[in-house]
NUBAKOL-422521 format. One record per residue (C-alpha): residue number from 1; x, y, z. Coordinates in nm, 4 decimals, decimal comma. Layout:
<atoms>
atom n NUM&c1 X&c2 Y&c3 Z
...
</atoms>
This chain:
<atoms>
atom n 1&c1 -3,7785&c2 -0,2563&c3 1,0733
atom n 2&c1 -3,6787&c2 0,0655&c3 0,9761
atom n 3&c1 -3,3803&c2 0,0982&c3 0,8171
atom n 4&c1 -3,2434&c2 -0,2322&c3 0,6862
atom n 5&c1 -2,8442&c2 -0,2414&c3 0,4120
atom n 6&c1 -2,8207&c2 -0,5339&c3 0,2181
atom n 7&c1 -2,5074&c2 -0,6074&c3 0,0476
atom n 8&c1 -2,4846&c2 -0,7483&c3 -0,3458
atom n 9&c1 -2,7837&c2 -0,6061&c3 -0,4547
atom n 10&c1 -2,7273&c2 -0,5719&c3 -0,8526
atom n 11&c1 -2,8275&c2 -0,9500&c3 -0,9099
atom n 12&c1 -2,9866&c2 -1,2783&c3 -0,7767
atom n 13&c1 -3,0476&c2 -1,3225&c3 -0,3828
atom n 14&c1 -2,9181&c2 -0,9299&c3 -0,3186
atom n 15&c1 -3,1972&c2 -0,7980&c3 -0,5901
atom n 16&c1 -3,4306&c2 -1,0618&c3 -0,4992
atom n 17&c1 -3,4313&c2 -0,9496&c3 -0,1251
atom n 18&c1 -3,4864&c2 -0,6112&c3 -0,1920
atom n 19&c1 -3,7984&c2 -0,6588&c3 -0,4077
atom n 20&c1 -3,9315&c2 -0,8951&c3 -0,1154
atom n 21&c1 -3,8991&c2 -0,5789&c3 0,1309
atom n 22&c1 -4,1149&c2 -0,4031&c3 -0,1128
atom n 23&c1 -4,3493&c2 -0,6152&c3 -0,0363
atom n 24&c1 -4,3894&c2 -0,6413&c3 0,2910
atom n 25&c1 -4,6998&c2 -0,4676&c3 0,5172
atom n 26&c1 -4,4527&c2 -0,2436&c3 0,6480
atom n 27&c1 -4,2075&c2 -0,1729&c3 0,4240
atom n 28&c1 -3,8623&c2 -0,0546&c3 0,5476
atom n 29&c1 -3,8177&c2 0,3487&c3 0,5731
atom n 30&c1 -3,4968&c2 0,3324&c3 0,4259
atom n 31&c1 -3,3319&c2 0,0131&c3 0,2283
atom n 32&c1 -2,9689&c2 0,0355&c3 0,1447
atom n 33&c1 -2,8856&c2 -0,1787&c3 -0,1682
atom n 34&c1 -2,5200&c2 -0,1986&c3 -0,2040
atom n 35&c1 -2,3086&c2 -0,3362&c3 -0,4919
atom n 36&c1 -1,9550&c2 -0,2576&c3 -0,6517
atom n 37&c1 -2,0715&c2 -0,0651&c3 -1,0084
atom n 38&c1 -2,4705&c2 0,1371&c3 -1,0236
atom n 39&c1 -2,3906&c2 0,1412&c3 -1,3973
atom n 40&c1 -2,4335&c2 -0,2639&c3 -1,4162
atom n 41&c1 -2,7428&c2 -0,3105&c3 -1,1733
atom n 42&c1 -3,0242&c2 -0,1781&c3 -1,4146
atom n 43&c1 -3,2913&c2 -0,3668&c3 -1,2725
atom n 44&c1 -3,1770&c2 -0,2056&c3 -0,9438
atom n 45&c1 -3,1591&c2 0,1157&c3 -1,0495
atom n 46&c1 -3,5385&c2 0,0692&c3 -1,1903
atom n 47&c1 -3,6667&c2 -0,0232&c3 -0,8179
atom n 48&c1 -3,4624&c2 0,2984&c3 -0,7127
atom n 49&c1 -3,6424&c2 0,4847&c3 -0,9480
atom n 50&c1 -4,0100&c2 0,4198&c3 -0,8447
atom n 51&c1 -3,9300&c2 0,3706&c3 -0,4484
atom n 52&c1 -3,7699&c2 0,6224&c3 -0,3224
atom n 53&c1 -3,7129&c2 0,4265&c3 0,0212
atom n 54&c1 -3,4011&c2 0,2378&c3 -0,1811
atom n 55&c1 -3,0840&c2 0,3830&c3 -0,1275
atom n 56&c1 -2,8085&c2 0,2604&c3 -0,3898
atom n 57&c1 -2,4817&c2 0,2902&c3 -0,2550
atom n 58&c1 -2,1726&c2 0,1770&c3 -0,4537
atom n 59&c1 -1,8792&c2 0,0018&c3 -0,2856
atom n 60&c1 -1,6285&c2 -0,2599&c3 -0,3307
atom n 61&c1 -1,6430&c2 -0,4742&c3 -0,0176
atom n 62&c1 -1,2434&c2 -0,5299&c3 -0,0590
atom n 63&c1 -1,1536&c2 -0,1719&c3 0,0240
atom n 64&c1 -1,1916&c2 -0,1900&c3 0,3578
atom n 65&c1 -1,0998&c2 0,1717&c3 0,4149
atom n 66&c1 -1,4421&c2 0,2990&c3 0,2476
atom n 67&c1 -1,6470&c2 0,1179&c3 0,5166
atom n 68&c1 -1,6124&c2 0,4638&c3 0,7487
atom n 69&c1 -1,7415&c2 0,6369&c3 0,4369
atom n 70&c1 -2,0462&c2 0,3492&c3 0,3967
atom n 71&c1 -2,1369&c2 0,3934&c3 0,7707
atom n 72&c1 -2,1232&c2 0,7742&c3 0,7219
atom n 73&c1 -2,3471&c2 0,7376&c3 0,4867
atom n 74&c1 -2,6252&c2 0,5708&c3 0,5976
atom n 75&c1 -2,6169&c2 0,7700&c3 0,9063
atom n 76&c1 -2,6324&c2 1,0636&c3 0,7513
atom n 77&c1 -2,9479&c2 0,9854&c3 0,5554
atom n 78&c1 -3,1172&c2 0,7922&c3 0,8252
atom n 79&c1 -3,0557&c2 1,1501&c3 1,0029
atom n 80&c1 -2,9164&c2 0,9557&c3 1,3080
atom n 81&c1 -3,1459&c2 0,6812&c3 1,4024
atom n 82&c1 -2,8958&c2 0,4008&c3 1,3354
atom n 83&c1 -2,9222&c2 0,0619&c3 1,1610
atom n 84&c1 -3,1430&c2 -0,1678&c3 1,2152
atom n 85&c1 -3,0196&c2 -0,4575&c3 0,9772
atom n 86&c1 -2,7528&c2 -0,5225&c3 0,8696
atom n 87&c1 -2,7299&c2 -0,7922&c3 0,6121
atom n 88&c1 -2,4198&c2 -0,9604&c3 0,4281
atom n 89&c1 -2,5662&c2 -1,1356&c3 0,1609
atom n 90&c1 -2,2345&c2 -1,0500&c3 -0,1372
atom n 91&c1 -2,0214&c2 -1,3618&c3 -0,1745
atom n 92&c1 -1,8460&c2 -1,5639&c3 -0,4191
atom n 93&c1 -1,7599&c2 -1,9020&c3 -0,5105
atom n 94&c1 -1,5235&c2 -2,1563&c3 -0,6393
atom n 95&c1 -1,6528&c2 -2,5347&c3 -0,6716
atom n 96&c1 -1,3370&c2 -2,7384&c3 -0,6524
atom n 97&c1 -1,4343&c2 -3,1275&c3 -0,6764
atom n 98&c1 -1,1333&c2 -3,2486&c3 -0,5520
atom n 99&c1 -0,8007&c2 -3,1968&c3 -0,3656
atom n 100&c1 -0,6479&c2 -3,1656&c3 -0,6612
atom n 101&c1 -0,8334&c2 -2,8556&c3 -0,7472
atom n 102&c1 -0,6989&c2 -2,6648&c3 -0,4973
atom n 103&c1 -0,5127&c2 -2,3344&c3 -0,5691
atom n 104&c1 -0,3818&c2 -2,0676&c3 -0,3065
atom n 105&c1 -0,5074&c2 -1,8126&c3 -0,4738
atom n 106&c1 -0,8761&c2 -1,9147&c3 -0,4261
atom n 107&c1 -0,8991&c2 -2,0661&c3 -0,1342
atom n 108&c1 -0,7494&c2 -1,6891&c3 0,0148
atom n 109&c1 -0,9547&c2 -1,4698&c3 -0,2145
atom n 110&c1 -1,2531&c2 -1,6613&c3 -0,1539
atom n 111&c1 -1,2219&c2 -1,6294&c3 0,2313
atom n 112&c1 -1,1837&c2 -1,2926&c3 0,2305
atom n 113&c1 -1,4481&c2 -1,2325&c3 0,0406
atom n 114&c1 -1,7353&c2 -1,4416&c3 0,2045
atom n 115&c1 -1,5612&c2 -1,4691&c3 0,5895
atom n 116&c1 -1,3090&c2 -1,1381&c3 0,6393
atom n 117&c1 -1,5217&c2 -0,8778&c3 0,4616
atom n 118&c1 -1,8686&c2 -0,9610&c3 0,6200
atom n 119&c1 -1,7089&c2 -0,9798&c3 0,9398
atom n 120&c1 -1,5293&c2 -0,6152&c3 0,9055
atom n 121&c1 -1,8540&c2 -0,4607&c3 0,8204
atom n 122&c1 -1,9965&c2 -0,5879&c3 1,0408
atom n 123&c1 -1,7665&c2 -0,3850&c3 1,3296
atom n 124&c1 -1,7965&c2 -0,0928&c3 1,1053
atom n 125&c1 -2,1740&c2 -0,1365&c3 1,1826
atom n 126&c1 -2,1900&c2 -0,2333&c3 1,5469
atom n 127&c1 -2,2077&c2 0,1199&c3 1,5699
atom n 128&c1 -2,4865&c2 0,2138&c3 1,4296
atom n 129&c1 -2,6853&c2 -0,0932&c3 1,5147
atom n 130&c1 -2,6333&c2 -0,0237&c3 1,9163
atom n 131&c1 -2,7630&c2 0,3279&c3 1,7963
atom n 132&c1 -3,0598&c2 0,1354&c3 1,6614
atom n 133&c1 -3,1142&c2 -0,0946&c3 1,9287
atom n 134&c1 -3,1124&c2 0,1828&c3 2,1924
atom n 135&c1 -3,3690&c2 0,3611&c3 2,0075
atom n 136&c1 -3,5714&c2 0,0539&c3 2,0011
atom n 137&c1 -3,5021&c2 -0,0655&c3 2,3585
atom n 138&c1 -3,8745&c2 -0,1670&c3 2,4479
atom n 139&c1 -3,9005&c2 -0,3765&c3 2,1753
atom n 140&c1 -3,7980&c2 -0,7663&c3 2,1560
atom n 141&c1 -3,4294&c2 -0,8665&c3 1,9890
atom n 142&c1 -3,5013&c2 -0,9188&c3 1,6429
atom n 143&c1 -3,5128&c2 -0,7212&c3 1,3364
atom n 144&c1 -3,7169&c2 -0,4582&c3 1,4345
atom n 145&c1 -3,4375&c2 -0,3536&c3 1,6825
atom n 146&c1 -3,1024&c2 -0,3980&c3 1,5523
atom n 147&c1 -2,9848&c2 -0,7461&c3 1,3578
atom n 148&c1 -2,7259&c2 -0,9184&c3 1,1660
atom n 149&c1 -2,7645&c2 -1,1530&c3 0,8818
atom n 150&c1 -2,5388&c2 -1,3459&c3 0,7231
atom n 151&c1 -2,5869&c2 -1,5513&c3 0,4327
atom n 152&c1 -2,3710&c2 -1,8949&c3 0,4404
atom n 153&c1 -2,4970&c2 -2,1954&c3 0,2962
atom n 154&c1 -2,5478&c2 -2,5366&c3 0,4156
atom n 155&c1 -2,2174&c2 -2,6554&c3 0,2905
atom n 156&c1 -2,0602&c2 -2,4460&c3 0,5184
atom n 157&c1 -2,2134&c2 -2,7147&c3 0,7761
atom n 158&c1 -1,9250&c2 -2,9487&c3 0,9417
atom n 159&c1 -2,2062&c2 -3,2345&c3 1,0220
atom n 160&c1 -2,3596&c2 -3,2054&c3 0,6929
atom n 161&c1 -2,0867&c2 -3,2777&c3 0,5018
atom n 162&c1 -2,1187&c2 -3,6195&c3 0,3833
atom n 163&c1 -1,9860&c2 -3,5400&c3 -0,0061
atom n 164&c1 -1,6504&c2 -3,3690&c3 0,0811
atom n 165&c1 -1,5061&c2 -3,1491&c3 -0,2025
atom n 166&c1 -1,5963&c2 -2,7443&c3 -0,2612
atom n 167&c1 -1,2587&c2 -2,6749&c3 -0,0475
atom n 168&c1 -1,2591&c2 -2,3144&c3 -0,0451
atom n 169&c1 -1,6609&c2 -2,1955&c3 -0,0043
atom n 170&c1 -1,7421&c2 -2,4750&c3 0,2617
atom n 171&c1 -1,4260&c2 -2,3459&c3 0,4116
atom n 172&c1 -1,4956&c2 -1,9612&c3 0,3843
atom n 173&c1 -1,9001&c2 -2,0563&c3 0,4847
atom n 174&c1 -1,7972&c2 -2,2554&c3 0,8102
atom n 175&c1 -1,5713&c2 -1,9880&c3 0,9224
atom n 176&c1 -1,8955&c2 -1,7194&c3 0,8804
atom n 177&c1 -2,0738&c2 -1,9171&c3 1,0442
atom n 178&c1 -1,8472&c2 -1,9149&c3 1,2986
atom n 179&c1 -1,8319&c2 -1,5464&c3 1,3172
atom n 180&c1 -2,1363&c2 -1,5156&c3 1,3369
atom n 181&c1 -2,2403&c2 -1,7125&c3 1,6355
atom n 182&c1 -1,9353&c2 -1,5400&c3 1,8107
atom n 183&c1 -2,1093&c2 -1,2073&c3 1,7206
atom n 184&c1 -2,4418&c2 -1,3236&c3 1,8872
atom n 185&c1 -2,2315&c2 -1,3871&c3 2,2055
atom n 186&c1 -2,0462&c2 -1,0352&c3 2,2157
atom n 187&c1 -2,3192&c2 -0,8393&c3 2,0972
atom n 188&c1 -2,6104&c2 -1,0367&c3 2,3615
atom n 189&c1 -2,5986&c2 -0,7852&c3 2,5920
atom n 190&c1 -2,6658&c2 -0,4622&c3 2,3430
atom n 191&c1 -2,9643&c2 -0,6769&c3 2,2209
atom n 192&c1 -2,8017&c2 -0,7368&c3 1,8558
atom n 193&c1 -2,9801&c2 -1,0922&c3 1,7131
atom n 194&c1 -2,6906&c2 -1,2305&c3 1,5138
atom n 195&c1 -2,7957&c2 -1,5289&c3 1,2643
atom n 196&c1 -2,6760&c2 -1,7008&c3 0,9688
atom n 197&c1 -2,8575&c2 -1,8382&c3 0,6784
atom n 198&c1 -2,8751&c2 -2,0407&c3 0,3945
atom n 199&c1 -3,0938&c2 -1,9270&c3 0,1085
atom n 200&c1 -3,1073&c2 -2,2869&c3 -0,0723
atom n 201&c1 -2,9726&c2 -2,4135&c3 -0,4009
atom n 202&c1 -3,0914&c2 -2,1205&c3 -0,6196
atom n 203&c1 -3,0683&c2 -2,0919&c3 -1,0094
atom n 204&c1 -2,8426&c2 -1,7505&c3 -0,9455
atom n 205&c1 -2,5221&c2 -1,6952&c3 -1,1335
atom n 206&c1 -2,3386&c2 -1,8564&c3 -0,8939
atom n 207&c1 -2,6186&c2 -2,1904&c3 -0,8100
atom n 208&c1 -2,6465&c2 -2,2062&c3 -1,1837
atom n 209&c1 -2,9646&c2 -2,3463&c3 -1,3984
atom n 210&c1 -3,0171&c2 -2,6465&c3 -1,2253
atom n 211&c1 -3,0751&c2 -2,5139&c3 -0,8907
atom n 212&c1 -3,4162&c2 -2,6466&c3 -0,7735
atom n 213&c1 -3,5404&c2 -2,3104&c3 -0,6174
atom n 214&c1 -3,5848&c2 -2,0152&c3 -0,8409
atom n 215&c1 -3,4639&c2 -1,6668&c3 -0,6300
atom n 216&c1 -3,8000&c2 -1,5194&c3 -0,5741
atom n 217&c1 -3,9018&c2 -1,8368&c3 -0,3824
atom n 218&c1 -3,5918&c2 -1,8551&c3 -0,1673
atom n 219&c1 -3,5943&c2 -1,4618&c3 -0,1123
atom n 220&c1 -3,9642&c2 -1,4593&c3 -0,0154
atom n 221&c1 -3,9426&c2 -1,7317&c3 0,2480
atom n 222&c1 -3,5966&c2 -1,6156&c3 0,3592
atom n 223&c1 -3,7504&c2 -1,2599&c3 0,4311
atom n 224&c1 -4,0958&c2 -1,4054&c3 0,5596
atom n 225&c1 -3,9384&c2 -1,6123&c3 0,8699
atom n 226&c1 -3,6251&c2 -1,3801&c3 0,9631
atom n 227&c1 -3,8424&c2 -1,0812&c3 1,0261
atom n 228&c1 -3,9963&c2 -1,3617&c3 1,3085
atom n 229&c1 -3,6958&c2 -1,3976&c3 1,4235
atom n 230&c1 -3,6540&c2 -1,3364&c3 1,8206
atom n 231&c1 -3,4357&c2 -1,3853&c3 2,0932
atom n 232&c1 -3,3910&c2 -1,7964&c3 2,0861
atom n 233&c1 -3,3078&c2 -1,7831&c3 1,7375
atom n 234&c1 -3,0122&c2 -1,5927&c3 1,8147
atom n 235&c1 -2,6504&c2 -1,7403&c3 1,7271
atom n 236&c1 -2,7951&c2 -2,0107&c3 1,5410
atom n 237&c1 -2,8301&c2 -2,1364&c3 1,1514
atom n 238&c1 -3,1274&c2 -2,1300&c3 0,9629
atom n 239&c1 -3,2529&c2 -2,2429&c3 0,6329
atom n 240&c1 -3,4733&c2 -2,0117&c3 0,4237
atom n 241&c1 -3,7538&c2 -2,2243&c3 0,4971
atom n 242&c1 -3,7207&c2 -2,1970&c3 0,8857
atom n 243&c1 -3,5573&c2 -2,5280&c3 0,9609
atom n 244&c1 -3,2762&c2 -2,4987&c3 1,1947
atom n 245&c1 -2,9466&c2 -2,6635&c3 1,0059
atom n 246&c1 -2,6462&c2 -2,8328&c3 1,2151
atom n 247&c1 -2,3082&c2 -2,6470&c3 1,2464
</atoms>
């Protein structure tokens, strides 16, 4: 891929991702590492330093109005070539463990956050992306055409759910998911792949210490298999391992 914007890049799975590009054969021309403050993502700002293929670009993913600005952007500096990935990897989380846990406020910010936002840049994108795609029109759907990712989890899975709780992020993480296969259908025809992922249980800020998979284990698999990804993975849920999860 050329040109690839990841979003929630100053920590855990958004850092982690962007060192794995590093490291591929072919590393992306340009890699977009978003987050909400530059001042608080030093480790970032260190990759930016040395590589000068990472692109930091500071927004908060609640002001939807700066998303023309974002897409601006990124078009300027990839001199008009388009997107070819976008990924939504910024979320949050609230772990209510029962009903009684439940407060408005959450379940609303919570869904905006990992379900409205993702979904809105997404059309800011599509843009861009069909730019991409065009460009890239011999090639296969996947990500070195024109792609979006978006990182769920498996608790956002209906028929997994066998523990019940965790109101508001299996909530927000279902609905993404269901965004995202109705992206795959609506964008099919412009040759936009359109998946959604879960990364694991990782010891990030928000999987906490006990997590079983450490980031740069879930990041490198994650980026190893979706750059595989073709046509018949489209509109479907994936694990960073590969495995194909249930809805």
């Amino acid at each position: 891929m050329n040109s690839i914007l990841i979003t929630g890049c100053n920590r855990g799975l958004g850092l982690g991702i962007v060192k794995e590009l590093l490291l591929l054969p072919n590393v992306p021309k340009y890699i977009f590492a978003t987050c909400r403050d530059q001042s608080k993502a030093k480790e970032l700002q260190e990759l930016a330093a040395k590589h000068s293929n990472i692109y930091i670009l500071e927004i908060d993913l609640l002001k939807y109005s700066d998303y023309a600005n974002l897409v601006q952007k990124v078009d300027e500096i990839t001199k008009g070539e388009g997107l070819n990935v976008l990924f939504n990897n910024a979320g949050i989380a609230k772990w209510e463990r029962s009903i009684d846990d439940i407060e408005a406020e959450n379940l609303l910010s919570i869904y905006e956050t990992n379900s409205v936002a993702p979904l809105l840049l997404a059309k800011a994108f599509v843009p861009l992306l069909k730019k991409a795609s065009k460009a890239n029109e011999k090639k296969p759907m996947g990500l070195e055409r024109a792609a979006i990712l978006n990182m769920s989890s498996r608790v956002g899975s209906i028929d997994d759910n066998t523990s019940g709780g965790l109101y508001s992020y299996r909530m927000s993480k279902a609905a993404l998911n269901m965004a995202t296969k109705s992206l795959s259908i609506n964008l099919k025809e412009e040759k936009i792949l359109c998946v959604t992922l879960h990364p694991g249980w990782v010891q990030t800020d928000m999987g906490g210490a006990n997590a079983p998979l450490d980031v740069e284990t879930s990041t490198k698999l994650l980026v190893q298999n979706v750059i595989s990804f073709n046509e018949k993975h489209n509109g479907e849920f994936y694990q960073y391992d590969g495995k194909q999860l249930p809805w």
